[in-house]
C-alpha positions, 0 to 999 in steps of 0.5 A, a space after each residue: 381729884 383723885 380717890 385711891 385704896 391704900 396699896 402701895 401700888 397706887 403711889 405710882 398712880 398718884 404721880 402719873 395724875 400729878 403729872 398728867 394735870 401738870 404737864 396739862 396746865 403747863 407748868 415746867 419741868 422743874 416745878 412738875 417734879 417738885 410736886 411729883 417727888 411731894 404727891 410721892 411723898 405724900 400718898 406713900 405715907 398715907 398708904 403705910 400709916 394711914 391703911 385706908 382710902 387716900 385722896 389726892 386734890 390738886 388746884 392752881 390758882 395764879 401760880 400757886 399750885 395747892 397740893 392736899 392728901 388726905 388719909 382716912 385711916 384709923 391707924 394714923 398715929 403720932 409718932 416722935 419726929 426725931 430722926 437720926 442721920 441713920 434713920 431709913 425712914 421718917 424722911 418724907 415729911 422733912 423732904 416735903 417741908 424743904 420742897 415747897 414753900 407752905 405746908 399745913 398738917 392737921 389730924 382729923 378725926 379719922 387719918 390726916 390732911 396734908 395740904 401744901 403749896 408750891 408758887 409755880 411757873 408755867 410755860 410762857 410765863 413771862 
């Protein structure tokens, strides 16, 4: 797990975390980037909606790597969820949902928890 203030800059440690666990545990390449494009993702938003401490916890268990942000912002807010083809942002979470295989999002009483799942495969897996 790792704790960080909600600056832009810190986006770039998050990923460099990701993939210091990652390549640690050994999981591929392709699945190490998934997850590194989702934790970028993830904390990016946190830092930009959420304006306060954001946590990044990773586990894996049997192939199932668990990915959870979470933001403690009281500037969280719901927004419409339509986006148009033009749209410049509001993609993240859509890019997410497509990159792993669950995604659970909940509003907590101050920011929110992102917590989402990836089935993986590591070096050597047969």
């Amino acid at each position: 797990m790792i704790a960080l203030p909600a600056e832009a800059s810190r986006v770039r440690a998050a990923r460099r975390f990701t993939i210091d666990h990652l390549t640690r545990w050994g999981v591929v390449d392709a699945d190490r980037d998934r997850a590194e494009l989702i934790v970028s993702e993830l904390v990016g938003n946190a830092v930009r909606h959420g304006g306060s401490d954001v946590t990044v916890h990773l586990s894996l268990v049997d192939g199932d790597l668990g990915i959870e942000v979470v933001d403690t912002g009281r500037r969280s807010r719901a927004r419409s969820c339509i986006i148009t083809p033009t749209d410049e942002a509001g993609r993240g979470l859509r890019l997410v949902d497509s990159l792993a295989d669950w995604t659970d999002i909940r509003r907590q009483t101050h920011g929110w928890q992102v917590c989402v799942g990836l089935r993986i495969a590591r070096r050597g897996d047969a």
